[in-house]
N, C-alpha and C positions, 0 to 999 in steps of 0.2 A: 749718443752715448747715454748709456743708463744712469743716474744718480740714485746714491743709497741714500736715505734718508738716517742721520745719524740721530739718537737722543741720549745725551749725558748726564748723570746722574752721580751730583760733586763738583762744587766750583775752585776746588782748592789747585797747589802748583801743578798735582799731574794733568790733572783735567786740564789746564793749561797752556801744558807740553804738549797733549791730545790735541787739543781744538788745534792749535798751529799748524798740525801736521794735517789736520782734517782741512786747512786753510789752503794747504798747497798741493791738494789730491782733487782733481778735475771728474772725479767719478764720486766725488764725497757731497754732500749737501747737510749743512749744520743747522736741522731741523727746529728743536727741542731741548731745553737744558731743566732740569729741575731741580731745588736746591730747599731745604727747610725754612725757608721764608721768602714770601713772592718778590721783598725789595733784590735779595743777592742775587735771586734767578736773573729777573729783570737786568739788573745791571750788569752781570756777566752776556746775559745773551744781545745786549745792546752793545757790548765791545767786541762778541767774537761777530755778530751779524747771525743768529740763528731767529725763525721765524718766529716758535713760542716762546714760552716761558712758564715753569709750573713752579709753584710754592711748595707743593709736596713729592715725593716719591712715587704716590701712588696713583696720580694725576698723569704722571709720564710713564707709569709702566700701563697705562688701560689704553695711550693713547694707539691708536690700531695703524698709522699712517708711518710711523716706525718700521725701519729695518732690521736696526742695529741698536742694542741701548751698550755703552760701554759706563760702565761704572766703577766712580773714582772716588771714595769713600773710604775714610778707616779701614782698617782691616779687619778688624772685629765688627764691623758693621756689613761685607763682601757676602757675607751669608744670608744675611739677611733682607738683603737691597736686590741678592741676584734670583733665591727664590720667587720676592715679589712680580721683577719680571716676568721669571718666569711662566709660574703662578698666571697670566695674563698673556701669554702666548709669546710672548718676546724673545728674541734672539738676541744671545749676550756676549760681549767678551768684558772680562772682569782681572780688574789688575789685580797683580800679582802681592804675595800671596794670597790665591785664589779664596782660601779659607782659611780658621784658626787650626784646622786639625783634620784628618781623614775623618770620620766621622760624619761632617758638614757635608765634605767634599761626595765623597758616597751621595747622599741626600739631593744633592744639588744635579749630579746626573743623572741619578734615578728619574729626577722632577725633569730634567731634559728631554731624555729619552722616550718616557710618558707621554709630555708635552707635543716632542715632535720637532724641537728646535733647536739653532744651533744655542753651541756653547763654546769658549777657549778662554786658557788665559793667558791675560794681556802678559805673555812672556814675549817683549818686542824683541831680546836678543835672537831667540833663535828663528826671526823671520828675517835679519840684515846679510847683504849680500857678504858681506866679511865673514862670519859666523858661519855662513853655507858653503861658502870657500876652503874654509877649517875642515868641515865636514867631508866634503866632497875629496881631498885631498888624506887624509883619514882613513875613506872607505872603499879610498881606492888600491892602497896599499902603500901610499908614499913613503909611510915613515915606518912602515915595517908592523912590526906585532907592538900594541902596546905596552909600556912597561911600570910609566910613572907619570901622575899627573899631577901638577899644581897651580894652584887658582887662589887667588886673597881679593879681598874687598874692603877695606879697612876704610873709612870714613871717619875723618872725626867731627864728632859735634861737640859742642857743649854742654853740658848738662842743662836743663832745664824741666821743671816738672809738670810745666802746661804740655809740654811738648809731646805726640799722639807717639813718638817713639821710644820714649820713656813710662808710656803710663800699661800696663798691664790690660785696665780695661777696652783699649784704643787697639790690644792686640801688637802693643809695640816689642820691642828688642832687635838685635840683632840678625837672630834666624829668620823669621818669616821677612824683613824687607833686604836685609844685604845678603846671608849665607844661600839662600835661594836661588842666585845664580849662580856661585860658583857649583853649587848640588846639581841644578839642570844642566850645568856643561860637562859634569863627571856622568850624570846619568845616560846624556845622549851620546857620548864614547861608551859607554857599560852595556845598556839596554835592557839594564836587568839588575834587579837590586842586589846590592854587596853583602858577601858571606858575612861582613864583622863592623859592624859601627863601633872608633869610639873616639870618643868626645867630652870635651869639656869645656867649662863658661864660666866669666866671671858673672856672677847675676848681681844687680847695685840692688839699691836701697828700697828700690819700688818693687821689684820681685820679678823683673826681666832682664835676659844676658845683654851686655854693656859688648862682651866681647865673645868669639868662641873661636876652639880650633879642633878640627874633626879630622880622622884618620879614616881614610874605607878602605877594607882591602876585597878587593875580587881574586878571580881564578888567574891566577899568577900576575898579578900588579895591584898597585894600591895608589890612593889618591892623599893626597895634604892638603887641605885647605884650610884660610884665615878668615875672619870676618869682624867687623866689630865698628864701634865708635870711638873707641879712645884712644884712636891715635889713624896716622894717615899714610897709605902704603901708596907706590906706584900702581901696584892693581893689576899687574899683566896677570898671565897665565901660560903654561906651557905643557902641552902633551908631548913627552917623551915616548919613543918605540926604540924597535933593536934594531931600527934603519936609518931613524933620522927623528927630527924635530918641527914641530911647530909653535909658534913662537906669536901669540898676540899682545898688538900694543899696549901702552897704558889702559888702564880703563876697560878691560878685556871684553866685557860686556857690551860696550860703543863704540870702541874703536873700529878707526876705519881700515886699517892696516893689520895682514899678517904674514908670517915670512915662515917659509919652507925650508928649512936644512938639513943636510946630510948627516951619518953616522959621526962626521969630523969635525961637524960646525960650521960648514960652507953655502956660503945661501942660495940654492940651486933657484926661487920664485919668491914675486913678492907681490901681493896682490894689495893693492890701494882703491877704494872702492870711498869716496867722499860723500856724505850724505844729498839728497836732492832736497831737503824741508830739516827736519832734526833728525830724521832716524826713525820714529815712530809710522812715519807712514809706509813702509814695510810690511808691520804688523796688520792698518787697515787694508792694503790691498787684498792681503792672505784672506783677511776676514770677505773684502765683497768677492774674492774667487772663489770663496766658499759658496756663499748666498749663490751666486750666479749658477754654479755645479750643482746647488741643491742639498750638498755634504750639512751632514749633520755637526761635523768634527772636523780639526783642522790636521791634516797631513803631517804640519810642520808645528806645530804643538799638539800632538794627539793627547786624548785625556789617560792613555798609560801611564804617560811619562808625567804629566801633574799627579796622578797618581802615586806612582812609584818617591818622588821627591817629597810629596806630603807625606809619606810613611817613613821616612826615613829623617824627618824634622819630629816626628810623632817621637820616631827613637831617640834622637838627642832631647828632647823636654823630657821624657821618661829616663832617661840617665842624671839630668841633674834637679831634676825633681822639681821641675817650673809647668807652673798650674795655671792659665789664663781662669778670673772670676767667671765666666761664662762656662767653664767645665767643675765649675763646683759644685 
């Protein structure tokens, strides 16, 4: 069996969630970690078992024995951490939100495709077998023509001002880490960006949205979605058609569960699909069937659809008039 050689870049919670899943994939090898100072690398790559360890960023993206570097970094740092790779021949996938703005995003494929290498972003929803199940039942005609879509992500935190989701320069608020998916679930039902964004946020004190809620409407249906910190929603989501319904669990994003219903509300299929590790190992697969095929680009997140999502969070900042420091 082949092993990819992973290198990480960011020891914080997702990095994390990553390695665990990189722990229980038999085609993974947890390389390389690098981190802003050689004590955290060290001691992170002594708890997950990874062979190096680098003090900087720039140490791990030269390193040439690398597959994969996935990087888990601020989001306001995503641009900058994935160029470097780049920039060095590296193949990346980069959490989500990929960049602070289309603009970046542009930039960072351009240096891909130049380069030669792959690229994705760490969107693990739409690699989980739940999520494909949705889809596949969707494009087959199950529930008929679409009509209405709704998706929320409500998380609440606390306020706090250290905190990378509260702070402006860290690239935080609501849109780029929670409205992001329910955006990528309305995009990959759409395929194509919506006639009419609109939108609105409460923005706090620091100068990023706390909360927002968005309206898309396409060619004969429209979507609602919720998103935000200040306060705590079940989190499903459900695509309506003129045939029937589909209906994802809690947490729409991870859940393992989603159920099929009729025009009447009757549950014609229920598909339970229980994670193998957390869920993120999904995402690495997609990534080493890429490597292994030679794709530049993943299938199952192609960079359209990061595209299209980035432009359409570009629109909601541009409506309420939130400026990250790094676009001033």
């Amino acid at each position: 069996m082949k092993k990819y050689r992973w290198g990480v870049i960011g020891t914080g919670r997702i990095a994390r969630t990553f390695c665990e899943a990189l722990q229980g994939c038999e085609d993974a090898e947890l390389y390389a970690v690098g981190s802003r100072t050689p004590e955290r690398a060290a001691q992170f790559a002594a708890e997950f078992g990874f062979e190096r360890s680098y003090g900087s960023y720039g140490e791990i993206a030269a390193d040439d024995n690398i597959d994969c570097v996935y990087i888990a970094t601020p989001m306001a740092s995503h641009f900058g951490d994935a160029m470097l790779c780049i920039e060095n021949g590296r193949n990346v996938l980069c959490e989500k939100s990929v960049t602070l703005n289309s603009a970046q995003l542009e930039k960072l494929l351009t240096a891909a495709e130049s380069r030669g290498v792959f690229f994705m972003e760490a969107m693990w929803m739409k690699c989980r077998p739940t999520y494909l199940k949705a889809m596949e039942w969707l494009e087959s005609g199950r529930i008929g023509r679409v009509e209405y879509v709704k998706a929320d992500f409500c998380n609440f935190v606390p306020y706090d001002p250290k905190d990378r989701l509260f702070a402006p320069e860290c690239g935080g608020g609501a849109l780029l880490d929670l409205t992001v998916y329910p955006l990528t679930l309305v995009n990959d039902i759409a395929k194509t960006e919506p006639d009419e964004v609109v939108s609105c946020a409460h923005i706090g004190r620091d100068g990023v949205d706390l909360s927002n809620t968005l309206l898309l409407r396409y060619d004969g249906w429209y979507a609602s979605l919720n998103a935000g910190f200040e306060l705590q929603n079940h989190n499903n989501a459900v695509i309506s058609g003129s045939g029937g319904s589909i209906v994802f669990g809690d947490w729409f994003f991870c859940t393992s569960e989603v159920t099929l219903y009729d025009r009447d509300g009757k549950e014609l299929e229920r598909s339970v699909i229980p994670n193998r590790v957390n869920g993120y190992e999904y995402e690495i697969a997609e990534v080493h069937r890429c490597l292994e095929a030679g794709s530049k680009e993943s299938a199952l997140v192609p960079h359209s659809s990061t595209r299209q999502v980035m432009k359409i969070m570009d629109e909601c900042r541009h409506q309420w008039g939130m400026v990250f420091p790094q676009e001033k």
